[in-house]
N, C-alpha and C positions, 0 to 999 in steps of 0.2 A: 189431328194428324192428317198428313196428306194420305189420298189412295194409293191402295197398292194397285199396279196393272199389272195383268196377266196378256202378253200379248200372242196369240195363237196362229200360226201359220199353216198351209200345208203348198204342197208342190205340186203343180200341172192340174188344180182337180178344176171342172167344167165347177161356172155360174150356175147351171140350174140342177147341180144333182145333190139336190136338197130335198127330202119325204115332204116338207114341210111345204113346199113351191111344187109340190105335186106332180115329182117324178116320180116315172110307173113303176121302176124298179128298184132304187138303191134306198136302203134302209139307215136314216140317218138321228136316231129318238132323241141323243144327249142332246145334238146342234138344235133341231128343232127344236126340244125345253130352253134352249139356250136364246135365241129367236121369241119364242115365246117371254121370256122373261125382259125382253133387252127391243132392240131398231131392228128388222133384217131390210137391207137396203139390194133392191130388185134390178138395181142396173148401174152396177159397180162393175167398172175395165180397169184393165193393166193396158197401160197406153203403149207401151211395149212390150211385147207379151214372151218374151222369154226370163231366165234366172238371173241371169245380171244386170241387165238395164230395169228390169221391174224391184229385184231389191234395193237401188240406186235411190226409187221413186221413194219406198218406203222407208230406208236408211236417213234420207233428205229430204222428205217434203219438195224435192225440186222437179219442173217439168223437165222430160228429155233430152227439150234443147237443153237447157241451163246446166242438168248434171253431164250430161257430154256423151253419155252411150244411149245411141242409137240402134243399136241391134248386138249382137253377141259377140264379144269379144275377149279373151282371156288376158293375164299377164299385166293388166294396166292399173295401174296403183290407186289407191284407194287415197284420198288426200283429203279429203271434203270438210271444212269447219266448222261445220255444225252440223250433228247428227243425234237424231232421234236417244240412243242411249246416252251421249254425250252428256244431251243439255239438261237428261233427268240425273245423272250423276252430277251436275257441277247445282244441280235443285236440291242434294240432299239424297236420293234415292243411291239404292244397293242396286245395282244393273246387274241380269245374271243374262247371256243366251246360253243354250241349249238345242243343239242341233247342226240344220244349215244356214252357213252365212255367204258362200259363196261371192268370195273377196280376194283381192291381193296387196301383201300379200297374206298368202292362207290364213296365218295365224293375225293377223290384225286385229286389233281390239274392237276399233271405230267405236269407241265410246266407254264400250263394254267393263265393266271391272274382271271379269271372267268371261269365258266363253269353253263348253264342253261342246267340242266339235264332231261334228257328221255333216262332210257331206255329200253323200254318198261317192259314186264312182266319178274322180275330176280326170278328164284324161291329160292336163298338162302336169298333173304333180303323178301318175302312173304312168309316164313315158320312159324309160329306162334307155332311152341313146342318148338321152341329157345326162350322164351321171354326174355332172357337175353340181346338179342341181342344188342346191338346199335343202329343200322340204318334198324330199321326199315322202309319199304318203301315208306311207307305212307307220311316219315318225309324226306326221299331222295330225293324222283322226283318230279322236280320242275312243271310239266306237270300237273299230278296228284292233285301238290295243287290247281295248276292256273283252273283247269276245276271243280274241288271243289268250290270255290272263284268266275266261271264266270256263270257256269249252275247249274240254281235253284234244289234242290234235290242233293242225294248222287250219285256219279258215282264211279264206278272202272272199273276194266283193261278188264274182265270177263265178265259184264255185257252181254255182246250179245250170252256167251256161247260158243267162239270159243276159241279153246286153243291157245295157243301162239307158239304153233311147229304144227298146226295141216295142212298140206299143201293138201290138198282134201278136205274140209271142207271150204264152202266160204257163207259170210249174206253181207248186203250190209249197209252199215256206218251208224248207228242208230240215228244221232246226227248232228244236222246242219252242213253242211260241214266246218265251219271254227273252228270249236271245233275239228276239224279232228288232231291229231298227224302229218302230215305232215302239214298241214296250221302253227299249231303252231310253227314249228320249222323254219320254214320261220318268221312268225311274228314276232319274237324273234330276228332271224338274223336279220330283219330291221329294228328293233328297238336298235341294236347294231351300227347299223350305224348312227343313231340317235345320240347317248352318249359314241360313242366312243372320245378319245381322238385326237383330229384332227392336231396335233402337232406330230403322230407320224404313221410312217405306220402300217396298221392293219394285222394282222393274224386272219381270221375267219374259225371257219371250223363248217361248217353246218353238223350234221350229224344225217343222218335220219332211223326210225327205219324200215319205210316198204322199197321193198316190203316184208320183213320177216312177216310170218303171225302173228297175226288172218290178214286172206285176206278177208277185210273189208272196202273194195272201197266204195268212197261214189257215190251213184243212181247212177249218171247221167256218173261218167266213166263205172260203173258196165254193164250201160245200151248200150255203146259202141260194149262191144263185147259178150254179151250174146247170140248173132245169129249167131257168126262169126262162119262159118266150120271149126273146128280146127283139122287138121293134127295130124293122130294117130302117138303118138311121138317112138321114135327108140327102137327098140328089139333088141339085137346084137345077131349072133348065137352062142356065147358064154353064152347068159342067160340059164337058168333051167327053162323052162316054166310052168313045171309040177311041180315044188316047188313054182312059182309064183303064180299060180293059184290057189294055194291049201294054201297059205300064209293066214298072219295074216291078218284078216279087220282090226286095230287099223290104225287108221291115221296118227300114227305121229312114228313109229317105222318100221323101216325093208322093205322085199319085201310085198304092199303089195295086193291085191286084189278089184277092184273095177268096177263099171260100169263106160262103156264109158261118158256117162248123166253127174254124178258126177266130173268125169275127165275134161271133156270140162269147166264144170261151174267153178271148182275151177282153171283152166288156165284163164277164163274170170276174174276171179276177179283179178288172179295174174298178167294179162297185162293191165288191170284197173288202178291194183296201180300203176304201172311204169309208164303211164300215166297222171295219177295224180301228180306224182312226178315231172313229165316233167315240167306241166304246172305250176307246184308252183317252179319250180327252174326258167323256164322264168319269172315268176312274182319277183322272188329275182335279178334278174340280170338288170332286171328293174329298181327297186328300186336301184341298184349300177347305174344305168344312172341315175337318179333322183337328187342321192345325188349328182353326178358329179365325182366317182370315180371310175367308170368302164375302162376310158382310162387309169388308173394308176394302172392296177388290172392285177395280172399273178390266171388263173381259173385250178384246176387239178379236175376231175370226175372222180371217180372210185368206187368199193361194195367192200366190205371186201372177200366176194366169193360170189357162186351162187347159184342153185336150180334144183333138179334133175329133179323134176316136172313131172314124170311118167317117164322119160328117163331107159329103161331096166327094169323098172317096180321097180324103186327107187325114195325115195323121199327126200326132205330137203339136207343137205349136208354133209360134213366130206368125198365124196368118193373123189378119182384120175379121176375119169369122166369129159370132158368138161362141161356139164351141171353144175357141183358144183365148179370146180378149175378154169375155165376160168371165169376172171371179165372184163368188159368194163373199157379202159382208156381212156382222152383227156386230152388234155396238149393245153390250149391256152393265148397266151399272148396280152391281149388287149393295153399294150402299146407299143407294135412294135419295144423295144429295144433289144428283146432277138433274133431276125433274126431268127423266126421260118418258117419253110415253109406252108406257108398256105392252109389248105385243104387236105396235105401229107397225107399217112398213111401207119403208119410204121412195116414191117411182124418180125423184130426181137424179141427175148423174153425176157418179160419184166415180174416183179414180186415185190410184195406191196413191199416190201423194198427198192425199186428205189425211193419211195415217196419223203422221207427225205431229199436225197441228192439232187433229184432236186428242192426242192422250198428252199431248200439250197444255191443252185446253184444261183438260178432266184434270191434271194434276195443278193447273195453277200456276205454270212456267211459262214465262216471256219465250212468243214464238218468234226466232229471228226474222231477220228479211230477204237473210234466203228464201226462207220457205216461199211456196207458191202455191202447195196445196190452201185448202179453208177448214177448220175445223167443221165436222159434222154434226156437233152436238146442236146449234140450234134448229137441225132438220130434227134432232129427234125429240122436240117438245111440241106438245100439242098446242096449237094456235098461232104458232110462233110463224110471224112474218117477216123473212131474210130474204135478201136479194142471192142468187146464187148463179153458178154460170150456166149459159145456154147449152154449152154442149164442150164435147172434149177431143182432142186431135193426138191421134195415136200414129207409130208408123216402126217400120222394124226393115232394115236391111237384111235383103234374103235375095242374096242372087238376082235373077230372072224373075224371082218372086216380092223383090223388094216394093213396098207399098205404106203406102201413109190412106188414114181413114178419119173418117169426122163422123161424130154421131151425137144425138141427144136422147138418145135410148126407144125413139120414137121413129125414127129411120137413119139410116146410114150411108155413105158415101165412102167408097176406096178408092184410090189410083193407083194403079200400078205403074211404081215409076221408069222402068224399062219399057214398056210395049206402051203407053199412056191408054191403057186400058180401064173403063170406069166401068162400076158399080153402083147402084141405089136400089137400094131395099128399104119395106115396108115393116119395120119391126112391131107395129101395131100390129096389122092382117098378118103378119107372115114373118114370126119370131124365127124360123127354121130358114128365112134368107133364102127359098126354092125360087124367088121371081126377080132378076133384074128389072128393075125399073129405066134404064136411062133409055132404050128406043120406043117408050111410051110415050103421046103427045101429050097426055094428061099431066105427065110427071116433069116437063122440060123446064118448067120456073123452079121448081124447087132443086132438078141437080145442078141450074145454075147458082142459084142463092148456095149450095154446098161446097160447089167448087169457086166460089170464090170467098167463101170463109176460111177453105184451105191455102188457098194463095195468098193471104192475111198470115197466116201459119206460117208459110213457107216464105213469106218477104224477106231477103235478106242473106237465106239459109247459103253456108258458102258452098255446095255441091251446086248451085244456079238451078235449082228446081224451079225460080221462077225467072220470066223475063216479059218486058214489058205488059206486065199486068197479068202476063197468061201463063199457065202450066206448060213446065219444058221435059218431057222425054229424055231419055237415052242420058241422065247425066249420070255418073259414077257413083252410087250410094257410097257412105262412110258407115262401118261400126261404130263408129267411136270420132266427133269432132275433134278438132285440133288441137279446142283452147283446152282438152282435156291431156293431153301429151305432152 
């Protein structure tokens, strides 16, 4: 019988706040056993680092250009031919998600035979001068009704006052911990296993909204690390501190200004929920022991992207920064037939579009020719000699901020495509990206060799980011290309 997968998600969590990869603070035991058991892969990005163009990656196996969203956009239909749950359901697999899908429209299968939805606060299905609308959200999130239906009185999303982008800003879970958004999305999962179809292998993909804010840990993680000494996070000598400092207080936009007190608290809550997280994804994997089909189960972990989390005095995501582009991977296969090396960990670079092909792979289904990611499985045998790519090109429409980057996990290259502003950093010496490289004479061969592996990238791209041979300024970013409209 084919594997079952369990596909695991989370929202906005940083690449390195993993116990295991020897961060000071956040307690993460299950991942790490999980890591320990399985690949954990050290330099995995989301090549567009926000919710919808990064689940695009995952959804399709396809790069940015190809799937058509370049940076964040709502409202644009979901059409795609082949996707990840699709081509396991048209294999024989029970497809179940569980959580956020962050799609249009909302309720879309894209493959799915079901889908119990959360996800979280969307502000175009919560706009109420549209009343035309259809999917209202009230009538979408399956979360939303079931916490209506279980806690006596009226609840919504808002109740505690923390906005839904607001990452400095942290209360602590107002509501008995199993009404919690991630308990739920867990209980759901296992109660999928419950009624699922046992004649067939399952496709589960749990996917959870924290730790994207409101960062709304419940007490008792909250109370973990409220005391912790939390490490004042990296300045690079590249920042404008004097723009920094003089920036906007709003908390959910830009560089912005705040005290250290607040900064610590709202990191406290943010390695809260990671925590949180842990401990209810141990308690699912559990339950896969319970039910008796954890030996027959291939597990992938990974976030759609990260969190800047005061990193250069930046918050939430969309930049080319480790803190928002690198995500945490593990690839473990509890039935022992895919010859994984156990415990490995693997420094090549990997990116959400590998997803597809490899639980592709692990189950034995023809990967289409869409796909553009590679399957990861032969990084995760020992000895095993595959040719794999040099590096990966990421890029995300953000205003003034709009930027495309190149990296091989060994150093990186940004441009900013408004100001033609560059960056090179050393992610060997200087994983924290505090050093611009590009006015070093030492460094001038290699940000040339970068910048013109991005002009490779960009040949062709219809916004004219390139022109005869060279990087062009000042052109118009797209959210979302053409051929996708």
């Amino acid at each position: 019988m084919k594997p079952n997968i369990l596909f695991i998600t989370v929202d906005q969590m940083r690449g390195d706040c993993l116990s295991a990869l020897g961060h000071p603070i956040v307690q993460t035991p299950n991942l790490d056993k999980l890591a320990e058991d399985g690949v954990l892969f050290r330099n995995a990005y989301s090549a567009t680092p926000t919710c919808i163009p990064a689940r695009a990656a995952l959804l399709t196996g396809m790069s940015q250009r190809s799937h058509g969203r370049v940076g964040y956009e709502e409202h644009i239909p979901w059409t795609y031919e082949h996707t990840l749950p699709g081509e396991l359901a048209n294999a024989g697999y029970h497809t179940q998600c569980v959580g956020k899908m962050h799609v249009y429209p909302t309720r879309n299968l894209c493959g799915f035979h079901n889908v119990v939805l959360h996800d979280g606060y969307m502000h175009y299905n919560r706009d109420n001068s549209r009343t035309a609308h259809a999917e209202h959200f009230n009538e979408c999130d399956d979360y939303l009704n079931w916490i209506r239906n279980t806690e006596p009185g009226t609840y919504d999303l808002m109740d505690n006052g923390l906005d839904c982008n607001a990452s400095t800003v942290a209360l602590p879970w107002h509501l008995p911990e199993r009404l919690h958004p991630t308990n739920w999305a867990v209980t759901q999962s296992i109660d999928f296993l419950r009624r699922r179809d046992p004649s067939k292998p399952f496709f589960l993909w749990t996917s959870f909204v924290r730790p994207h804010p409101p960062f709304d840990p419940p007490q008792a993680y909250f109370d973990m690390y409220l005391n912790e000494d939390m490490p004042d996070p990296p300045v690079g000598d590249w920042v404008d501190v004097q723009s920094a400092e003089n920036g906007s207080v709003h908390p959910t936009t830009g560089i912005s200004k705040l005290t250290k007190k607040r900064l610590n608290r709202a990191k406290a809550a943010y390695y809260a929920l990671i925590t949180h997280l842990d401990f209810q994804i141990g308690r699912l994997l559990n339950a896969l022991s319970e039910y008796g089909v954890l030996r027959n189960t291939v597990v992938v972990f990974t976030s759609d992207h990260g969190e800047m989390l005061g990193d250069h005095h930046f918050f939430r995501k969309a930049l080319a920064y480790e803190g928002s582009a690198k995500v945490p991977l593990i690839v473990t296969d509890y039935t022992g037939r895919l010859g994984l090396n156990r415990g490995a960990e693997e420094e090549r670079i990997t990116e959400l579009r590998d997803i597809m092909p490899t639980l592709l792979d692990a189950a034995d289904v023809t990967v289409p020719d869409s796909v553009e990611g590679k399957s990861l499985l032969p990084l995760c045998r020992e000895g095993t000699d595959v040719a794999w790519r040099e590096y990966v090109h990421g890029e995300h429409a953000y205003g003034g901020l709009s930027h495309h980057y190149v990296t091989n996990g060994r150093e990186k290259y940004i441009w900013y495509s408004q100001s033609g502003d560059e960056q090179l950093f050393d992610l060997t010496l200087d994983p924290e990206e505090l050093s611009n490289k590009t006015g070093d004479p030492t460094w001038q061969l290699s940000l040339q060799s970068w910048r013109e592996r991005l002009v490779r990238k960009l040949e062709g791209r219809e916004e004219g980011y390139v022109r005869d041979g060279a990087l062009v300024k000042g052109q118009k970013p797209r959210a979302v290309l053409s051929h996708l409209k």
